[in-house]
C-alpha positions in Angstrom: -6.1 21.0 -24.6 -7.9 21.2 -21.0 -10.6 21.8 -22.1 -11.3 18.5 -24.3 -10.3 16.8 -21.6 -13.2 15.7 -18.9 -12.6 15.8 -15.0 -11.4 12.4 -14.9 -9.4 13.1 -17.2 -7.7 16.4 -15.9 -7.8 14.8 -12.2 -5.8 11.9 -13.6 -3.3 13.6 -16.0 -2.9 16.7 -13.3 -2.6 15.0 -10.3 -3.0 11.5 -9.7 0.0 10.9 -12.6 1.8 14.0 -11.6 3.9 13.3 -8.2 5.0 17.0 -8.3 1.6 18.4 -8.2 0.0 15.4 -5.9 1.8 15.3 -3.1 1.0 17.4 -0.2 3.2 17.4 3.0 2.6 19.7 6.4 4.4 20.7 10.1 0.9 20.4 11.9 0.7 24.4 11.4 0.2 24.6 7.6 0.3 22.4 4.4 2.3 23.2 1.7 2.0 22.2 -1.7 2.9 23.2 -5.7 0.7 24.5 -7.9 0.9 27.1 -10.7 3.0 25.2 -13.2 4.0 27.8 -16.2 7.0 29.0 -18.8 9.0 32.4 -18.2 7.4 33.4 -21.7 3.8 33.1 -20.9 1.9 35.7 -21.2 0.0 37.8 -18.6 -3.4 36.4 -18.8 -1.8 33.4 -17.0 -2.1 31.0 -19.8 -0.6 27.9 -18.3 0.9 24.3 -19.3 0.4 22.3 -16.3 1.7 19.1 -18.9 5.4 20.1 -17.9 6.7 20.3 -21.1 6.8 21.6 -25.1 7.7 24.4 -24.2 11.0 26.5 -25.4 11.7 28.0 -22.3 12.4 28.2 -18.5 9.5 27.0 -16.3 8.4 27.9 -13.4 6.0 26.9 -10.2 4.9 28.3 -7.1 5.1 26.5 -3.8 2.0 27.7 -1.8 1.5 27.4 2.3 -2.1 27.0 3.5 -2.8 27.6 7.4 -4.6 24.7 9.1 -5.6 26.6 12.2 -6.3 30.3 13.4 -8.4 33.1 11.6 -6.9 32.2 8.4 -7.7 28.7 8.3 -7.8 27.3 4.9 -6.2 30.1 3.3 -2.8 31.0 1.9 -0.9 32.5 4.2 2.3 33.1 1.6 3.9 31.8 -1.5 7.5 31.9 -3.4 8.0 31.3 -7.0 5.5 31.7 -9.9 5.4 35.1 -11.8 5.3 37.0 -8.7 8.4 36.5 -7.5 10.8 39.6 -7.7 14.4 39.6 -9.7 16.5 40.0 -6.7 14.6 37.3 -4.3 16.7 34.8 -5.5 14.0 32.4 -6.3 12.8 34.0 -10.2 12.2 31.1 -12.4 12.5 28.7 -9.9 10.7 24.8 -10.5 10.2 23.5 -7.2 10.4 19.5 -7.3 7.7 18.5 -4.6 6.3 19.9 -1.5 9.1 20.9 1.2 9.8 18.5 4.4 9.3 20.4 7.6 12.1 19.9 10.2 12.8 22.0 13.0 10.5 25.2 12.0 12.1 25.4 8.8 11.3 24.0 5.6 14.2 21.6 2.9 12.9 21.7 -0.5 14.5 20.8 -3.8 14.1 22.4 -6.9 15.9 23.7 -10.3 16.8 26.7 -11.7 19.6 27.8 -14.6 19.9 24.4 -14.8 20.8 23.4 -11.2 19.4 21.1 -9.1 19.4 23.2 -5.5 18.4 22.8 -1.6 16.6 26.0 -0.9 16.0 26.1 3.2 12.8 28.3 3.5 11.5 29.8 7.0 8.3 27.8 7.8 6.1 30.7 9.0 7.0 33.7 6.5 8.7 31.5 3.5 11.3 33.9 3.7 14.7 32.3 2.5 17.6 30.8 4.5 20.3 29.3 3.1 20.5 27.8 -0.7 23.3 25.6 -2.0 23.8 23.5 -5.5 23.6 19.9 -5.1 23.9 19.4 -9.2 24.2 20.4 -12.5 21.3 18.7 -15.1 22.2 17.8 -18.9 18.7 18.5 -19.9 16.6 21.2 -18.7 12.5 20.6 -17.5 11.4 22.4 -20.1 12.6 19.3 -22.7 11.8 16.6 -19.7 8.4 16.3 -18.5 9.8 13.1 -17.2 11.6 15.1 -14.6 9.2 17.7 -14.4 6.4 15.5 -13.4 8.8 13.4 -11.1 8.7 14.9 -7.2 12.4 15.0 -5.6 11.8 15.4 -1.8 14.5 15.8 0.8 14.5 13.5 3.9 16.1 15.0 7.1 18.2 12.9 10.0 20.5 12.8 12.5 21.2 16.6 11.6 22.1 15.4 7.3 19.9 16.8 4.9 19.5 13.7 2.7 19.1 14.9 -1.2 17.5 13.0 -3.9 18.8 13.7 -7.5 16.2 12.1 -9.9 19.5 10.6 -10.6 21.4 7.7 -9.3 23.3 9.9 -6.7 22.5 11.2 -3.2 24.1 14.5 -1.7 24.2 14.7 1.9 24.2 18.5 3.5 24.2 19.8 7.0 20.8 20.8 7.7 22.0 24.1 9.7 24.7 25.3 7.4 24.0 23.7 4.2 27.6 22.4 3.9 28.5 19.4 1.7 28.9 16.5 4.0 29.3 13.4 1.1 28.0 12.4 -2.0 26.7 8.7 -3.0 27.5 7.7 -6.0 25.1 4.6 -6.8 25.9 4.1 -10.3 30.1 3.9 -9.6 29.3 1.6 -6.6 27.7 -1.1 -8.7 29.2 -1.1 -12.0 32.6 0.4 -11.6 33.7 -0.2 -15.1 30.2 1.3 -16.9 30.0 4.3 -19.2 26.5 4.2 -19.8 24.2 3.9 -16.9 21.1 3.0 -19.2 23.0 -0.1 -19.8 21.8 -1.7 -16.5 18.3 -0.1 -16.6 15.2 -1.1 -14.3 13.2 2.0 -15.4 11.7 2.9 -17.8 11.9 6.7 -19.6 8.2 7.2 -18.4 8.7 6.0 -15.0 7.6 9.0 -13.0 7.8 7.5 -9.5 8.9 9.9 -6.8 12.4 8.8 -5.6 12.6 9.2 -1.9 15.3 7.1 0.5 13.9 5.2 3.4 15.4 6.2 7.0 15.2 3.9 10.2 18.1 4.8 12.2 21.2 5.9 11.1 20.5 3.0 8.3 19.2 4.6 5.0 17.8 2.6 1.9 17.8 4.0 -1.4 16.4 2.1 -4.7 18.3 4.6 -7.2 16.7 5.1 -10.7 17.5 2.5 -13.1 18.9 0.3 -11.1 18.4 -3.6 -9.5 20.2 -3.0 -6.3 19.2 -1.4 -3.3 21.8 0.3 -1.2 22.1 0.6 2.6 23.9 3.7 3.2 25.0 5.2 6.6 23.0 8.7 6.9 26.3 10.3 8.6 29.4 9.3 6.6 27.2 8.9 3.3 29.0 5.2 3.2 28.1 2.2 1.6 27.4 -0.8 4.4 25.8 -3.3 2.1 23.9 -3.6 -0.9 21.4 -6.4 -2.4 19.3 -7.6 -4.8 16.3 -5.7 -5.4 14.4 -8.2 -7.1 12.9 -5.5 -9.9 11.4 -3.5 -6.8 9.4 -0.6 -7.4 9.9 1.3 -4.5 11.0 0.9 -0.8 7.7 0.0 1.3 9.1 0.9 5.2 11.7 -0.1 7.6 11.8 -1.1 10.9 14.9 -2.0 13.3 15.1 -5.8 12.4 14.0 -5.5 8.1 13.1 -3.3 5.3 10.1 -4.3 2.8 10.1 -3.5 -0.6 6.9 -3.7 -3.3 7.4 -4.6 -6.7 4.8 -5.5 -9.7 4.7 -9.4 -8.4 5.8 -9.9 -4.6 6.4 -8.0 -2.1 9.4 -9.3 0.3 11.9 -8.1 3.4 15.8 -8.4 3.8 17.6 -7.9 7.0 18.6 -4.6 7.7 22.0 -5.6 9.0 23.1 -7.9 5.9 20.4 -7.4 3.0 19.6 -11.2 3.4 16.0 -11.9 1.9 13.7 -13.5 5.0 10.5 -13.4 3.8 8.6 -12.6 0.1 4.9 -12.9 -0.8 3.6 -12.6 -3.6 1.1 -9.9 -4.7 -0.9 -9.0 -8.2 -0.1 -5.5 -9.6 0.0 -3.0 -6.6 -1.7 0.3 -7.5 0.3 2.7 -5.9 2.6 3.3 -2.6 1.0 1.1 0.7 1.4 2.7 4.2 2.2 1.5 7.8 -1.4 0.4 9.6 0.0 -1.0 13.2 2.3 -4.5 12.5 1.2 -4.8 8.7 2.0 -3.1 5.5 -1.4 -2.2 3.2 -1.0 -3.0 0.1 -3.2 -1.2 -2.8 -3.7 -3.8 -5.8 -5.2 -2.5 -9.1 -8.0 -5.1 -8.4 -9.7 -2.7 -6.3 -8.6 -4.6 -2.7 -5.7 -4.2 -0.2 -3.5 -6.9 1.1 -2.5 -6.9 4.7 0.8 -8.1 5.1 2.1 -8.9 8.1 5.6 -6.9 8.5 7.2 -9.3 10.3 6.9 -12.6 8.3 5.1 -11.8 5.5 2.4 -13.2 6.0 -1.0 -11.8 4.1 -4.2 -11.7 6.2 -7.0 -14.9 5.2 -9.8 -12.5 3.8 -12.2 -14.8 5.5 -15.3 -13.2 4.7 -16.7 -14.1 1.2 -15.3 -12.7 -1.8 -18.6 -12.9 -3.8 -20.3 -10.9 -1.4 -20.7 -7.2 -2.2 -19.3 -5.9 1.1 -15.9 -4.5 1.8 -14.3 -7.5 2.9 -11.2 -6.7 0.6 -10.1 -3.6 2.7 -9.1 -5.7 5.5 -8.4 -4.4 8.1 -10.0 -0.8 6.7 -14.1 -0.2 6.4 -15.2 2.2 4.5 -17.7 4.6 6.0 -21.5 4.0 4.4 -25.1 4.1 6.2 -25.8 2.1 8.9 -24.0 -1.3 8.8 -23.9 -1.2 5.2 -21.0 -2.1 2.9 -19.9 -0.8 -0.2 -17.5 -2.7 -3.3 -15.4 -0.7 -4.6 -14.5 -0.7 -8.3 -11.4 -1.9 -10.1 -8.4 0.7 -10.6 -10.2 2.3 -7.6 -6.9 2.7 -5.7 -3.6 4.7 -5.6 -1.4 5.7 -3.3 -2.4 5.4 0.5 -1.4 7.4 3.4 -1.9 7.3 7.0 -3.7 9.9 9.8 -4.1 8.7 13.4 -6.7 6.3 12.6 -7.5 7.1 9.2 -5.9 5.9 6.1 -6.5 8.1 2.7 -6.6 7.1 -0.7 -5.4 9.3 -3.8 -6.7 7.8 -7.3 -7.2 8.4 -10.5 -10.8 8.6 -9.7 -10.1 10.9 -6.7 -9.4 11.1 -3.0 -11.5 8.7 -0.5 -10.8 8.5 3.3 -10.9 5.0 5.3 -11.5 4.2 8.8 -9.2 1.3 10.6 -10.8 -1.8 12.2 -9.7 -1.1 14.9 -10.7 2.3 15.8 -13.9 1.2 14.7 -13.8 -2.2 16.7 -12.9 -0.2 20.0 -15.6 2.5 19.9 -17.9 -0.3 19.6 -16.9 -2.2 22.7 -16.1 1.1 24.3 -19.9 2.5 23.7 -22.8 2.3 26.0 -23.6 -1.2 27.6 -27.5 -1.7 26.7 -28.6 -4.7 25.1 -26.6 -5.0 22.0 -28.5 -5.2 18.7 -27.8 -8.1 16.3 -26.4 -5.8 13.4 -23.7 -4.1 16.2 -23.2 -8.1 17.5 -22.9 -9.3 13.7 -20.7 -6.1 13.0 -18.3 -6.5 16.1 -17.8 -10.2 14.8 -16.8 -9.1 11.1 -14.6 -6.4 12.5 -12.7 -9.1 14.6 -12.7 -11.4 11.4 -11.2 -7.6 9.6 -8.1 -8.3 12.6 -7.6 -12.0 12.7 -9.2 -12.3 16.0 -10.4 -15.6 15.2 -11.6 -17.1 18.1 -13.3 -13.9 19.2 -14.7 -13.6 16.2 -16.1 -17.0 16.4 -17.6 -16.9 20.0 -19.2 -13.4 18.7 -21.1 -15.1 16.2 -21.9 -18.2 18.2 -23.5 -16.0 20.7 -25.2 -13.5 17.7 -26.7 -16.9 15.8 -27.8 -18.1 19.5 -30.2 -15.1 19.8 -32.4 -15.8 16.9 -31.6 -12.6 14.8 -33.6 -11.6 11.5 -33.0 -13.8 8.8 -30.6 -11.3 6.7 -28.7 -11.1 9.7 -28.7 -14.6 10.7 -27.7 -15.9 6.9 -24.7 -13.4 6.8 -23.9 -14.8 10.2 -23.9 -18.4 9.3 -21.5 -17.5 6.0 -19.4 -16.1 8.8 -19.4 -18.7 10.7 -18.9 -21.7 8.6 -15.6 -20.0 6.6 -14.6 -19.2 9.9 -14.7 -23.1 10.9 -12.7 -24.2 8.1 -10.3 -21.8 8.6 -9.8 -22.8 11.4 -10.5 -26.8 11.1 -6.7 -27.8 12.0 -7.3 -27.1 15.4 -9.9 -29.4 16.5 -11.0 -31.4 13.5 -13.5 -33.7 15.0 -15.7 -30.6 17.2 -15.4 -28.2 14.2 -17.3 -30.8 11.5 -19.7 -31.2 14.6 -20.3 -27.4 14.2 -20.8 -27.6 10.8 -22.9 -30.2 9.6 -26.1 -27.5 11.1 -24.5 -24.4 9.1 -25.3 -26.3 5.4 -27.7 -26.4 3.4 -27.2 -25.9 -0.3 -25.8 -29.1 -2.5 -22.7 -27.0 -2.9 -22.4 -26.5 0.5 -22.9 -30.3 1.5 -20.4 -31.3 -1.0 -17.6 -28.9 0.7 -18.4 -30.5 4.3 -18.5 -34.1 3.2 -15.2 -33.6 1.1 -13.6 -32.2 4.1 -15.2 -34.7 6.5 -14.0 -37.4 3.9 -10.6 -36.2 4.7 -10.8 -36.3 8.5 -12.2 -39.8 8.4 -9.5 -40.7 6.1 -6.6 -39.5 8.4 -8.0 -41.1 11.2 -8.3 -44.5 9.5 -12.2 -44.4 9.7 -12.6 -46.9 6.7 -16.1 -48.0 6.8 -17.2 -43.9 7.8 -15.3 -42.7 4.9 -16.9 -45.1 2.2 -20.3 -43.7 3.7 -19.1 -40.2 3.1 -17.6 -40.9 -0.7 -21.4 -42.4 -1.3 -22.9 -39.2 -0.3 -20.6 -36.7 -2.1 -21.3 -39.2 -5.2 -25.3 -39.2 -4.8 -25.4 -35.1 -4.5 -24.3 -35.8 -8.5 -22.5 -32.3 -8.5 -21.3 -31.7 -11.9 -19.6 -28.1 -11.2 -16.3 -27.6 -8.9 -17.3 -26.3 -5.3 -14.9 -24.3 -3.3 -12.4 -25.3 -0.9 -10.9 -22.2 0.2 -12.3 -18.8 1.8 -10.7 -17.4 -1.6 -12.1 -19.3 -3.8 -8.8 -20.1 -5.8 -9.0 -23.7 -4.8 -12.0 -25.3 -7.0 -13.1 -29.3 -7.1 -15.0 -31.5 -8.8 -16.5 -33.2 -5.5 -16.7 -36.6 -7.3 -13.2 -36.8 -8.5 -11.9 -35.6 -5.4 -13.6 -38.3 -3.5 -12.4 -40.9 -6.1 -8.9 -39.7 -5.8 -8.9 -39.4 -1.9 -9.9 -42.7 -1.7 -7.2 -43.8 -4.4 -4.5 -42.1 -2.8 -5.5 -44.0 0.4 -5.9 -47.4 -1.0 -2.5 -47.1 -2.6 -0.5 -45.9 0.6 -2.7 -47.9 3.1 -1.9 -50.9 4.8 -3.5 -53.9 2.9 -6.3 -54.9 5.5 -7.5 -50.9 5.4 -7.2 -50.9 1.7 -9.1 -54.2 1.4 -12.1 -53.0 3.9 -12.6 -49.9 2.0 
C-alpha cells in the first residue's frame, strides 16, 4: 500500500530497486523513459500496481518521450503503450522492458506481449512504429514475475546487429534495418552441453534484478549471462563464440577497452585480456553499491560505505586517498568534489551511493536516497588555473593543492602546499595544509628518504605524531646502518610512553604500538646484522 509507505520508501521500492522504471536513456533531442506500470483489468480511475506483480492479468506500461530543447522543452512530446493505446496499433498490452536505445534516428526497444519477448523499432521523433519481430517465447508471464518485470532488458546496437538481451541466458542478434534473424547465442548449451537444468550452475539469485546488458568494444562483445560463472566473448557479426572465462562470481561487466575488459563483483574488481580472457590484474574492493562509470583512465567504483574507489583501468591500481580519512571533507570521492559553499566539504552518509553515470564533466548518482550530481577534479582543477591571475588567496592555493592530491599529481600537489604554508595563511588553513603536507611526505618517502624526514620533523607536533616520524626515521637509520642514530631514535619513541597504536598509513588500516615496533625493529636488526653492528647497538 503507497500510501503507508514514506518517500524513501516509494523512491526506493519504485525506482532505485526497479531497473525498468530507473533507467532513463536519450538521442540528445529527447529522453525517453517508462512509466505508467498497470494490468489490462484495471479500472478507469487509473488505479495502478507499480510492484509488477499479484496480479491475474496482462500488464501493461507506457514508454514516454520528453523533449530536451525547443518550445516544448520538458514536456511529453508522445507516448505508446498504457491504456491509451488503440487495438489495431499493434502495441495494446504491451510491457516495455527498459528505455529504448537510440541509433540512427530510430529507437530498438525490448518488450513483451502474449507472452513474447519482441524488438519493436519505433521512429525517434513521432514514436510511430517500424518494424517488430519475436526474439522469444517466455514460460511464465510478468504478471507471475516481478523478477522479470522489475528487470530492464535493453538492446545494444553495432556494426549494423541489433544485439538482444533475453533476461535469459541467450542473445538474439537482428539486422537493425530489416529486423532479420542474423544468429542466436546460446550461453547455457556452450558451457554445459550435457545440462538439463540451467539452475543447476546458478550464480544468481531469484531476486537478482540487475539489468542484463552486453558490453561492446569493437566487434568484441562480453556478455555475463544470468546464472552463470563464465563470461563469454562473442563476435557481434557471426554471433560466435571466440573465448570464454572465468568470471570469478562477477556481478556485472564494468567497461572495455581495446587491450581488456573489467568486471565488478561483491569482493574485487579485476581485468582479462580481451584477446584470450587471461586475468592481468584484480583488486580488491568492499561491497560496491551499484554500476561504476568511465571518468578518463580509471573506473569509479560506488562502495556501500558511502566512498568511490578510483581504479586505474589499466593495471588496477586504486588511487592512495591521501587526504585524511577522519576528516569530514570529501576526500573519499576521489577524483569527484561535491559542490557545497565556498571551499567547503561535505561527508556523505553510508548507503549514500548507487549507480553512477557520466555527463561531459559531471558524474550522477542514483540512490536509494535520491539523485545527486558530482563535479570531476579535473574540470574543477582547470577552471581554477584557467581563471583570472590576481594574487591567489590561500583557500583557492590550499584548494588547487587538494584537487591535485584528488588526481595523483603528487609532486604538484606538494610544491602547491609548500608555497601555500610559505605565505603564512590563517591558522585553519595552514593546519589543513600541514595534514596535507605531512601524508603527502610519507607517501611519498621512497623517493628521497633522507630530504623527506628533513621536511617533516617541522610538520609534528602531537605525541602521536612524533611517534609516526621517529618510527619511520627508526627505519631509515636502520637501512642505512646508522646504529648509534637509531638507538637514539628507539629511546625517544620509548620516552613518549605511547600506550595506543598510531597510524602508519594515509588509510589508517596499518596501526602500531610505537614501542613494540621499535623493540621488534631493532630485533629484527640484531638478528640479521652483521655481529659488530648487532654488538654496537
Amino acid at each position: 500500500n503507497p500510501q503507508r509507505l514514506s518517500g524513501a520508501d516509494l523512491f526506493s521500492r519504485l525506482v532505485a530497486d526497479h531497473s525498468v522504471l530507473s533507467k532513463l536513456t536519450t538521442d540528445g533531442e529527447r529522453v525517453y523513459l517508462i512509466d505508467g506500470i498497470c494490468s489490462s483489468d484495471s479500472d478507469e480511475s487509473g488505479a495502478e500496481s507499480s510492484m509488477g506483480g499479484q496480479v491475474d492479468s496482462v500488464l501493461r506500461n507506457q514508454l514516454i518521450a520528453v523533449s530536451l530543447h525547443g518550445p516544448v522543452q520538458g514536456r511529453c512530446c508522445w507516448s505508446r503503450g498504457g491504456r491509451t493505446e488503440g487495438p489495431d496499433s499493434g502495441l495494446r498490452n504491451f510491457y516495455f522492458l527498459g528505455p529504448p536505445e537510440a541509433h540512427n534516428e530510430s529507437l530498438y526497444v525490448i518488450g513483451e506481449q502474449d507472452e513474447q519477448l519482441l524488438v519493436v523499432v519505433l521512429d525517434a521523433a513521432t514514436g510511430t512504429t517500424q518494424w517488430k519481430q519475436p526474439i522469444s517465447m517466455v514460460d511464465l508471464p510478468l504478471s507471475e514475475s516481478e523478477t522479470r518485470s522489475r528487470t530492464a532488458c535493453s538492446p545494444v546496437v553495432s556494426h549494423g546487429v541489433v544485439v538482444c538481451p533475453t533476461q535469459l541466458p541467450v542473445l538474439v542478434g537482428l539486422d537493425a534495418t530489416t529486423g532479420t534473424l542474423l544468429w542466436v547465442y546460446h550461453a547455457e548449451s556452450e558451457e554445459h552441453p550435457d545440462s538439463t537444468t540451467w539452475n543447476d550452475h546458478g550464480r544468481r539469485s531469484e531476486t537478482d534484478d540487475r539489468p542484463m546488458q552486453p558490453v561492446i568494444i569493437g566487434t568484441r562483445m562480453f556478455f555475463l549471462p544470468p546464472e552463470s560463472t563464465t563470461l563469454h566473448c562473442i563476435d557481434v557479426r557471426s554471433g560466435r563464440r571466440s573465448w570464454w572465462a572465468d568470471a570469478r562470481a562477477a556481478h556485472y561487466v564494468a567497461c572495455a577497452d581495446e587491450t581488456r575488459v573489467v568486471l565488478v563483483s561483491s569482493q574485487e574488481c579485476f581485468g582479462l585480456s580481451i584477446r584470450v580472457g587471461d586475468l592481468l590484474w584484480r583488486t580488491p574492493i568492499n561491497a560496491p553499491a551499484g554500476r561504476g562509470v568511465v571518468a578518463r583512465e580509471d573506473y569509479l567504483v560506488p562502495l556501500n560505505s558511502g566512498r568511490i574507489v578510483a581504479i586505474n583501468i589499466a593495471d588496477g591500481a586504486v588511487r592512495p586517498d591521501v587526504l585524511a580519512p577522519h576528516r569530514d571533507d570529501s576526500s573519499a570521492l576521489s577524483p569527484l568534489e561535491v559542490p557545497a559553499s565556498g571551499s567547503e566539504f561535505r561527508q556523505l552518509p553510508r548507503g549514500f551511493f548507487g549507480n553512477l553515470a557520466v555527463y561531459e564533466d559531471l558524474v550522477v548518482c542514483c540512490s536509494s536516497t535520491g539523485i545527486s550530481v558530482f563535479q570531476q577534479s579535473r574540470s574543477v582543477l582547470d577552471a581554477l588555473e584557467s581563471g583570472p591571475q590576481n594574487e591567489p588567496s590561500p583557500a583557492d592555493g590550499l584548494r588547487r593543492a587538494e584537487l591535485h592530491i584528488r588526481l595523483s599529481e603528487w609532486n604538484a600537489a606538494i610544491n602547491e602546499l609548500r608555497s601555500l604554508l610559505a605565505a603564512h595563511p590563517p591558522d585553519s588553513i595552514r593546519d589543513r595544509g600541514v595534514e596535507d603536507l605531512r601524508e603527502l611526505l610519507y607517501l611519498r618517502m621512497a623517493e628521497n628518504p633522507r630530504s623527506r624526514l628533513r621536511e617533516l620533523a617541522n610538520l609534528v607536533s602531537t605525541r602521536e605524531q612524533k611517534a609516526r616520524y621517529l618510527l619511520y626515521r627508526l627505519q631509515f637509520e636502520l637501512d642505512t646502518g646508522q646504529v648509534q642514530a637509531a638507538a637514539r631514535t628507539a629511546c625517544g619513541v620509548q620516552e613518549l610512553q605511547l600506550s595506543k597504536p598510531v597510524r602508519m598509513d594515509c588509510m589508517g588500516r596499518h596501526l602500531v604500538l610505537p614501542a613494540e615496533f621499535a623493540r621488534f625493529s631493532l630485533e629484527e636488526f640484531v638478528a640479521t646484522a652483521v655481529p659488530e653492528q648487532a654488538e654496537r647497538l
